[in-house]
TILUM-934376 format. One record per residue: residue number from 1; residue in one letter; x, y, z of N, C-alpha, C, O, CB in turn. Coordinates in Angstrom, 2 decimals, padded with zeros to 5 digits. Atoms other than C-alpha are relative to their C-alpha. Glycine has a CB too. Layout:
N
REC, NUM, A, X, Y, Z, X, Y, Z, X, Y, Z, X, Y, Z, X, Y, Z
...
END
This chain:
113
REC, 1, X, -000.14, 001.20, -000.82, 010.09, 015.07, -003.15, -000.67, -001.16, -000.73, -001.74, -000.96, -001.30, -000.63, 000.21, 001.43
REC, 2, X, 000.45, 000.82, 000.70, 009.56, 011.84, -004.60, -000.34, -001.41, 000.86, -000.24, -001.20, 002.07, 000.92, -000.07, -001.07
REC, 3, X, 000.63, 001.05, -000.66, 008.29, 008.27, -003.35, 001.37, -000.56, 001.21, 001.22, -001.07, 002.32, -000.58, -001.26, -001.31
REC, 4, X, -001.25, 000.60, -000.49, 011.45, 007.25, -001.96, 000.32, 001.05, 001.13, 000.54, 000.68, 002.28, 001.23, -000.17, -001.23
REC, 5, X, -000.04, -000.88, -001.03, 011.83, 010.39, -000.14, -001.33, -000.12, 001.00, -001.13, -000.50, 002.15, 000.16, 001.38, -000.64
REC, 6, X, 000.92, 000.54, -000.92, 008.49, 009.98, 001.42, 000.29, -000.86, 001.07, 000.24, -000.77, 002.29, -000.81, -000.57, -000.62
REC, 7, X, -000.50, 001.16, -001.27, 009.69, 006.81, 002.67, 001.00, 000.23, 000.59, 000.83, -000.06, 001.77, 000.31, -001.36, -000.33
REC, 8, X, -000.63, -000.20, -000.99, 012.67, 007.76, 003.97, -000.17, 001.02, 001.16, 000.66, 000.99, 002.07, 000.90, 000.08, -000.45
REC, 9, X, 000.41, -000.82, -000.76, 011.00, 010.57, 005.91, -000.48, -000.94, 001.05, 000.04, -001.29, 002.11, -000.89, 000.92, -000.59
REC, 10, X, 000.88, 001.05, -001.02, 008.73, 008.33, 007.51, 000.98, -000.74, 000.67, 000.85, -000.99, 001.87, -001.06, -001.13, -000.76
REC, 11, X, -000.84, 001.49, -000.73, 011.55, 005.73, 008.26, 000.54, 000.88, 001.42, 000.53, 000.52, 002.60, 001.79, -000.84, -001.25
REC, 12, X, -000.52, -000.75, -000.95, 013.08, 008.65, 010.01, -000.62, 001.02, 001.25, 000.01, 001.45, 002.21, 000.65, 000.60, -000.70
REC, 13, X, 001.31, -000.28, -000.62, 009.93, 010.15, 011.59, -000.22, -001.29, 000.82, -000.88, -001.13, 001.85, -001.23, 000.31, -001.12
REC, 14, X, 000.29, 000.97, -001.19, 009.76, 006.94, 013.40, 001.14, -000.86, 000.75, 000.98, -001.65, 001.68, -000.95, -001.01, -000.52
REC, 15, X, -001.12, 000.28, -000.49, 013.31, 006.20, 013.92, 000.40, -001.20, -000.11, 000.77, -001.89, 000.84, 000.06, 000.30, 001.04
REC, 16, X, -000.29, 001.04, 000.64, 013.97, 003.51, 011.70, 001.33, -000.08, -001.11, 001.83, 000.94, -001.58, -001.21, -000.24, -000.56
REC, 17, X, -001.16, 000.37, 000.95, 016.82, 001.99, 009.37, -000.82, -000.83, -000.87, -001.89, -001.34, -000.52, 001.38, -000.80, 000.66
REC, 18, X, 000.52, 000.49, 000.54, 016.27, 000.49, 006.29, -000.21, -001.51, 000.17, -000.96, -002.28, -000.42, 000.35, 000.42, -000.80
REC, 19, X, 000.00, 001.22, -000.44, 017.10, -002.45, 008.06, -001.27, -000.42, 000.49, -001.87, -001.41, 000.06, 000.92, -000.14, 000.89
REC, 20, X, 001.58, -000.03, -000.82, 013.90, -002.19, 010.14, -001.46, -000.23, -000.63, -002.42, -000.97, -000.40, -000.22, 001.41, 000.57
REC, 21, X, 001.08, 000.07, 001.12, 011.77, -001.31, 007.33, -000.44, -001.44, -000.50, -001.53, -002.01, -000.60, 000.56, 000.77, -001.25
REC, 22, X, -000.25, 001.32, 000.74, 012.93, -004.42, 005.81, -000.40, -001.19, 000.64, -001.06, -002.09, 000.14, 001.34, -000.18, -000.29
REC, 23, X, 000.91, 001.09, -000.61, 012.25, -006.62, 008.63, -001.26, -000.27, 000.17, -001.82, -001.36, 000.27, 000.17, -000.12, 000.91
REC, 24, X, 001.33, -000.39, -000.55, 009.09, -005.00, 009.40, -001.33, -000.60, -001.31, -002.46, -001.07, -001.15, 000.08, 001.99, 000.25
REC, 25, X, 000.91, 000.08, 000.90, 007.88, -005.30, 005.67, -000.17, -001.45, -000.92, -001.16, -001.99, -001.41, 000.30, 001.14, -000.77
REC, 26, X, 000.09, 001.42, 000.93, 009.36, -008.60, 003.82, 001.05, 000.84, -000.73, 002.14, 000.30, -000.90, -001.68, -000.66, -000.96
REC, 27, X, -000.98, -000.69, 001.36, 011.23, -005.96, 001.31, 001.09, -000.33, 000.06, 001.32, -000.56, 001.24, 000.19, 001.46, -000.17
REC, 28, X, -001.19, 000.29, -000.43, 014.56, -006.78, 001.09, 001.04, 001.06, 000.06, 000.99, 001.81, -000.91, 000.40, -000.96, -000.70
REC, 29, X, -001.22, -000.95, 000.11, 017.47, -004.58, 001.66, 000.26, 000.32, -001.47, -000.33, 001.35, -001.79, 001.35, -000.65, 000.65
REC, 30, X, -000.33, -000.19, 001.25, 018.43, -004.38, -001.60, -000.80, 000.77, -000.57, -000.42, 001.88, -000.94, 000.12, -001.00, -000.63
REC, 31, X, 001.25, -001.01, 000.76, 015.00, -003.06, -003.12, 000.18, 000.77, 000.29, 000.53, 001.64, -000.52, -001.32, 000.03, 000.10
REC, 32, X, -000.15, -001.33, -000.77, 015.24, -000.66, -000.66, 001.39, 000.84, -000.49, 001.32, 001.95, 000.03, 000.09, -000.37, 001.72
REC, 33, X, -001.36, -000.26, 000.32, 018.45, 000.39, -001.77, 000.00, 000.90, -001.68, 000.39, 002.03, -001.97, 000.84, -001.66, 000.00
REC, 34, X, 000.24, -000.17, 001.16, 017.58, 000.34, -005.46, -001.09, 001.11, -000.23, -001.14, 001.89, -001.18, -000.27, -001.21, -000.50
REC, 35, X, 001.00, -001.27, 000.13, 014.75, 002.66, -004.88, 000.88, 001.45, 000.40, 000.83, 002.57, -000.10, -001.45, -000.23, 001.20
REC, 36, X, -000.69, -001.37, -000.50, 017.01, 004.99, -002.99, 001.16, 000.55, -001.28, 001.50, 001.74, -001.25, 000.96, -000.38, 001.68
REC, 37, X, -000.37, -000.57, 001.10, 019.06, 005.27, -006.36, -000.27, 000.10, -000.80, 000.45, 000.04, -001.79, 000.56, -000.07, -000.31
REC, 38, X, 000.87, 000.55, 000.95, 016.26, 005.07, -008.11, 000.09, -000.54, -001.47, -000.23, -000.12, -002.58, -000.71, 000.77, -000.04
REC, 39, X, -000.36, 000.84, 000.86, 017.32, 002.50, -009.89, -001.58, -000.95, -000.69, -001.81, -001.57, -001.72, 001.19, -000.91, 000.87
REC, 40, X, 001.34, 000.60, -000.05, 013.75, 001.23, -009.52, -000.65, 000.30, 000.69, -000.44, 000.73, 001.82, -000.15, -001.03, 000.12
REC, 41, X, 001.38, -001.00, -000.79, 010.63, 002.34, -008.67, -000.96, -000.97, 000.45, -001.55, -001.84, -000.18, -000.97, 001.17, -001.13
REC, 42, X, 001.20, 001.00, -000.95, 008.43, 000.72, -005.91, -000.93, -000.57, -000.57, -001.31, 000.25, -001.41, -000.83, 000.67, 000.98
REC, 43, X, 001.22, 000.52, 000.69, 005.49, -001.49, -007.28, -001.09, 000.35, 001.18, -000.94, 000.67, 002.36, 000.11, -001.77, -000.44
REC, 44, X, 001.07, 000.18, -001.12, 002.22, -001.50, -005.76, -000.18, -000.53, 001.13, -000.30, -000.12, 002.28, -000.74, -000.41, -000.29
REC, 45, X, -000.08, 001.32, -001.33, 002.12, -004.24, -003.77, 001.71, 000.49, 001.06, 001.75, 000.35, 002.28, 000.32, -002.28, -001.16
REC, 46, X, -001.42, -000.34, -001.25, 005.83, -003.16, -001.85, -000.50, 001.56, 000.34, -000.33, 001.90, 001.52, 002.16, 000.00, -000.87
REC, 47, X, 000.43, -001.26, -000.75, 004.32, 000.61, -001.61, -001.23, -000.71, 001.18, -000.99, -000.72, 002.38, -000.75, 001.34, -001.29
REC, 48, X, 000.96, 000.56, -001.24, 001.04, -001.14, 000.32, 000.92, -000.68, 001.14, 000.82, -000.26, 002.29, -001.18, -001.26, -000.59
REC, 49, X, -000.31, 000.36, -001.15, 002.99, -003.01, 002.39, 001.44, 000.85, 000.84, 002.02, 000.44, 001.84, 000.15, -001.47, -000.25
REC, 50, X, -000.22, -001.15, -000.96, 004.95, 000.28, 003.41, -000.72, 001.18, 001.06, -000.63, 001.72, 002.16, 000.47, 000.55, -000.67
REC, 51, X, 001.59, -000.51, -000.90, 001.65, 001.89, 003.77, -000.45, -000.19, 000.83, -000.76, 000.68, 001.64, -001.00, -000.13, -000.25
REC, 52, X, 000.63, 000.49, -000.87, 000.32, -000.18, 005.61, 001.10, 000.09, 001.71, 000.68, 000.26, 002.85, -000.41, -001.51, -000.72
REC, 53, X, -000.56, 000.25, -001.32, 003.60, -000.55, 008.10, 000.28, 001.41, 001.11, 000.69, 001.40, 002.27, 001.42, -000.76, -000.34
REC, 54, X, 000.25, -001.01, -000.58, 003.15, 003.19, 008.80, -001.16, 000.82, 000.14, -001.21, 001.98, 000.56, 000.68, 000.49, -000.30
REC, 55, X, 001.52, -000.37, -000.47, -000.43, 003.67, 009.03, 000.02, 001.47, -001.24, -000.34, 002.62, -001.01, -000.22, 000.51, 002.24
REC, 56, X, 000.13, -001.22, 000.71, -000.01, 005.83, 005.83, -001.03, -000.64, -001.79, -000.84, -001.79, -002.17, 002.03, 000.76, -000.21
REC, 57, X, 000.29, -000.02, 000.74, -002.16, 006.02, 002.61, 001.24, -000.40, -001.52, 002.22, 000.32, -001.73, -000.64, 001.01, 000.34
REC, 58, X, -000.91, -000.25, 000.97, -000.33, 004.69, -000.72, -000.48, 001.02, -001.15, -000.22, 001.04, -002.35, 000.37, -001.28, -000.53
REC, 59, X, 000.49, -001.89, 000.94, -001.79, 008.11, -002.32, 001.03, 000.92, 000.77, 001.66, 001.79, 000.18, -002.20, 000.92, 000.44
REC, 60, X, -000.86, -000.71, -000.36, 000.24, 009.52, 000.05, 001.63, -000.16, -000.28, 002.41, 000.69, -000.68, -000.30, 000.00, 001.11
REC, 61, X, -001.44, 000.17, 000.24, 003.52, 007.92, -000.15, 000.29, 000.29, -001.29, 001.49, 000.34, -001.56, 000.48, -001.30, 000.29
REC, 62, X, -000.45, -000.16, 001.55, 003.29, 008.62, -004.06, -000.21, 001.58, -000.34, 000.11, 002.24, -001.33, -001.01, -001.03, -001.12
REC, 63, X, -000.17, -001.74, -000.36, 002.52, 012.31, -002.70, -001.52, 000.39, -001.07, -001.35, 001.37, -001.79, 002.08, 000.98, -000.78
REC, 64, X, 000.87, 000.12, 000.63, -001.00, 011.99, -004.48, -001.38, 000.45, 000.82, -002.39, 000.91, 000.29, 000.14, -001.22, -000.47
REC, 65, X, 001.11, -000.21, -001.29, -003.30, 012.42, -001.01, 000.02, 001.59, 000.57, 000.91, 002.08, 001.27, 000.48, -001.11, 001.46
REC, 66, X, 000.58, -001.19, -000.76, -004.79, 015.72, -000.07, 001.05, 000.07, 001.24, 001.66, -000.88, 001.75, -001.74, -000.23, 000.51
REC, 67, X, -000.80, 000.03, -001.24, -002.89, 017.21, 002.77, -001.15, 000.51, 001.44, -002.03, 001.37, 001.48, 001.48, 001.21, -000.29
REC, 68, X, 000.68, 000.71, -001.15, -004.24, 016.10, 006.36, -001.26, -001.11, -000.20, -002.12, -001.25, 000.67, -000.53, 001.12, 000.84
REC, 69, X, 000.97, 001.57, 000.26, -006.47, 012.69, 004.71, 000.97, -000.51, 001.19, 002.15, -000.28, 001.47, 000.10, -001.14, -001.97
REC, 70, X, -000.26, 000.74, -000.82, -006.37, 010.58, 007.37, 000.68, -001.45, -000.79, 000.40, -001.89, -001.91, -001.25, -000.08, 000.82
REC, 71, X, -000.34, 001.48, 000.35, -004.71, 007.29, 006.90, -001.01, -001.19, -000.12, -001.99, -001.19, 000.63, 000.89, -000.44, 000.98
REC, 72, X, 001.60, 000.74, -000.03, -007.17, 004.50, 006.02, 000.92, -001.24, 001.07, 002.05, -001.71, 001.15, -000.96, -000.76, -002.11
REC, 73, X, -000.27, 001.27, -001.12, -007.16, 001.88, 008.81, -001.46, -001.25, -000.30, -002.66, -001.12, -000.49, -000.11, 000.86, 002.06
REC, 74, X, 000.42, 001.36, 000.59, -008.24, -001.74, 007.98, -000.56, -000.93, 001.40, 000.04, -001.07, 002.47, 001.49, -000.80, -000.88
REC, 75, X, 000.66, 000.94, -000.47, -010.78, -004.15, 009.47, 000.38, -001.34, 000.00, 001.19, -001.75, -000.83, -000.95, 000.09, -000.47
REC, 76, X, -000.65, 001.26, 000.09, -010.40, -007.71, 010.49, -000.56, -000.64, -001.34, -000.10, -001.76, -001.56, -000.27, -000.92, 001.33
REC, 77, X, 000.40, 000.55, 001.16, -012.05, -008.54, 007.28, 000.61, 000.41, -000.97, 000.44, -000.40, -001.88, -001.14, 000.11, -000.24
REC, 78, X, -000.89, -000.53, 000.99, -009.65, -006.42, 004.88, 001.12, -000.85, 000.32, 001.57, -001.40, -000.68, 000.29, 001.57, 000.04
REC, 79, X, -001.33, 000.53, -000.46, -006.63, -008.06, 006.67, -000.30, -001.77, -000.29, 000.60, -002.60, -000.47, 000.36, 000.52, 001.89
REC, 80, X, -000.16, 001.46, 000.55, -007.90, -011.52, 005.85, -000.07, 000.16, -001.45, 000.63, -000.64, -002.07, -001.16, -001.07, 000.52
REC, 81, X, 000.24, 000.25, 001.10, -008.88, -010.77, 002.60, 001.63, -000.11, -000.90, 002.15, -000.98, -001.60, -001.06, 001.10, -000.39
REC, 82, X, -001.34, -000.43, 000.39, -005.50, -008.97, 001.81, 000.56, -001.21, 000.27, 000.39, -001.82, -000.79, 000.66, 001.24, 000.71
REC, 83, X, -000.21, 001.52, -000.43, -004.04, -012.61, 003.42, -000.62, -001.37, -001.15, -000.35, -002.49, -001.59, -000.91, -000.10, 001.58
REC, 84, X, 000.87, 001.06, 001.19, -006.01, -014.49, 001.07, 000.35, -000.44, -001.75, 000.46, -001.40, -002.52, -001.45, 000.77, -000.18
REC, 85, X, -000.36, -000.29, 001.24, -005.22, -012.58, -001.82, 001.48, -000.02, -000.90, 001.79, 000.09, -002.09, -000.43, 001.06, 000.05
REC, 86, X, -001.71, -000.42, 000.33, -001.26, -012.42, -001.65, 000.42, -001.08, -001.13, 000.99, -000.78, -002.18, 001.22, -000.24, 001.60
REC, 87, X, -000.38, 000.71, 001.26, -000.79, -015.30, -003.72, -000.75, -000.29, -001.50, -000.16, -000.92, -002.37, 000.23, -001.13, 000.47
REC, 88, X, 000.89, -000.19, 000.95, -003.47, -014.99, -006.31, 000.84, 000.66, -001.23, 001.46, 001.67, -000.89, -001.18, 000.86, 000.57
REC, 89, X, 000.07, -000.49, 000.95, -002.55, -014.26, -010.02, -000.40, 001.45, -000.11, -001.31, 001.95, 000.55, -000.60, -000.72, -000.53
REC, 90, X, 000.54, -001.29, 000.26, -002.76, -010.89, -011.27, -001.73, 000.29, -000.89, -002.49, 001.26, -001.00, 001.25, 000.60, -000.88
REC, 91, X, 000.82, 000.18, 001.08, -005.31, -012.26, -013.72, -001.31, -000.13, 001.21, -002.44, 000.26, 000.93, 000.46, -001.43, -001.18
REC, 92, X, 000.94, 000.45, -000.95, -007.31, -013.31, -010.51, -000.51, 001.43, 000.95, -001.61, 001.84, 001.31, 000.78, -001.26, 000.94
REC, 93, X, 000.03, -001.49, -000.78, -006.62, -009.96, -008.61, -001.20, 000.74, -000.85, -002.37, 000.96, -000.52, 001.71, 001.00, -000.12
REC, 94, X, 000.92, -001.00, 000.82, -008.19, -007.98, -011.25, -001.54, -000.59, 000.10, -002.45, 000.04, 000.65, 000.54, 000.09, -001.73
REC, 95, X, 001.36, 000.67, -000.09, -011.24, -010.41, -011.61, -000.81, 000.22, 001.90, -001.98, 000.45, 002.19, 000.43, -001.99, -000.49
REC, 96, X, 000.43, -000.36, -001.09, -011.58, -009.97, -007.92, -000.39, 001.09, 000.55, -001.31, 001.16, 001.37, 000.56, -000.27, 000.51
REC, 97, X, 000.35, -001.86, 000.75, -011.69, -006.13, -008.51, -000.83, 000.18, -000.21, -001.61, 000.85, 000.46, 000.41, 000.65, -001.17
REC, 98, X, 001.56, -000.62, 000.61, -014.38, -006.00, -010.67, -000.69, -000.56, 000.77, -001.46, 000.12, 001.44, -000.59, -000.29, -001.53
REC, 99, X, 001.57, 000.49, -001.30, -016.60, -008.65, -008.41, 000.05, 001.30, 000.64, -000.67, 002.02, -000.05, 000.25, -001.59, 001.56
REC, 100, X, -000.30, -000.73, -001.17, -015.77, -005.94, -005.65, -000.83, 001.16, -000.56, -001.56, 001.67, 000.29, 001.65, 000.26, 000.41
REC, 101, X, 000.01, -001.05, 000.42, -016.67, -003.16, -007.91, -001.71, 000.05, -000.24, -002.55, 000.94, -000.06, 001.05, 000.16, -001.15
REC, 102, X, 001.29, 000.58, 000.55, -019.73, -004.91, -009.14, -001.10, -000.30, 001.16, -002.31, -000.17, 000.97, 000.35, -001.40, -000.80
REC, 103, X, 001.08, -000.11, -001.11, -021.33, -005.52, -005.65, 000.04, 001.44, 000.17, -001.09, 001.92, 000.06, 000.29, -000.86, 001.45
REC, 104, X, 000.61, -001.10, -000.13, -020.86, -001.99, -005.08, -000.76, 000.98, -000.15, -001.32, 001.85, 000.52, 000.25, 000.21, 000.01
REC, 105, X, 001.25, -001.11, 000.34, -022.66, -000.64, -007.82, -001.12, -000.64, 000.23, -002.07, 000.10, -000.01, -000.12, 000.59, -001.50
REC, 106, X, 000.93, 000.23, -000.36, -025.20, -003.13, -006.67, -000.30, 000.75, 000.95, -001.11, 001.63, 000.64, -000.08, -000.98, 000.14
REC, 107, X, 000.55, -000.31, -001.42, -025.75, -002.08, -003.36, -000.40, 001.51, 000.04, -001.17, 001.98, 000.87, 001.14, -000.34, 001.21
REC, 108, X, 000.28, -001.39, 000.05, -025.53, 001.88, -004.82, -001.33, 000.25, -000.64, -002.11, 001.19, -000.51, 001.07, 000.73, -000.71
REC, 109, X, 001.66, 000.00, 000.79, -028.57, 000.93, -007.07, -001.08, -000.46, 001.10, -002.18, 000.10, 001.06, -000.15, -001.31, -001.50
REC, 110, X, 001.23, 000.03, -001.00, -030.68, -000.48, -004.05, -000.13, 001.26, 000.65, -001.14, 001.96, 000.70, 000.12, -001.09, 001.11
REC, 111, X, 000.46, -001.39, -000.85, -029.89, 002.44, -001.93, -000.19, 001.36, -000.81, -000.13, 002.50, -000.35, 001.18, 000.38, 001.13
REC, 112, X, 000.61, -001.06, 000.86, -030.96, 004.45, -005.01, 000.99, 001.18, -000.16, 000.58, 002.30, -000.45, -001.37, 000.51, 000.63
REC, 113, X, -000.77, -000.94, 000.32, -027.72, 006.27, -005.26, 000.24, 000.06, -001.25, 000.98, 000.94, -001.69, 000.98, -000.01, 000.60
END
């Protein structure tokens, strides 16, 4: 089973058309389409915002997630950030990454982890 199958499980697990998907996500028909002959393979950013429209992990949809991980569910502070970030450069994304990465190992060195 491959990414595309994933998603169409799900679409059908919740009793959806790709039409639906499509409204639901921004994707356009077409992508959707092109993945299903895999003509092309989902990017990041269009797997997250499938992820996200079924409360599923994109480890999972790429069939990568342990079986029974819960789905990660997002705070009002992830959902702005994510909002924030959509139009940002990739060059900016990444830089925003490492900050992210970089407070963490701060905060792992205070709490002496």
């Amino acid at each position: 089973m491959d990414t595309y199958d994933r998603i169409a499980a799900l679409m059908a697990q919740h009793g959806e058309r790709a039409s639906d998907l499509a409204r639901a996500t921004g994707i356009s028909t077409g992508l959707l389409s092109q993945w299903k002959a895999r003509m092309q393979n989902p990017s990041l950013e269009k797997l997250t915002l499938v992820a996200e429209h079924y409360g599923v992990t994109v480890d999972a949809l790429q069939g990568n997630a342990p079986a029974g991980q819960p789905a990660v569910t997002f705070d009002d502070f992830t959902y702005a950030l994510h909002s924030e970030t959509q139009a940002l450069t990739d060059e900016n994304k990444q830089k925003l990454l490492e900050m992210a990465k970089f407070f963490r190992m701060q905060q792992d060195k205070q709490a002496g982890r």
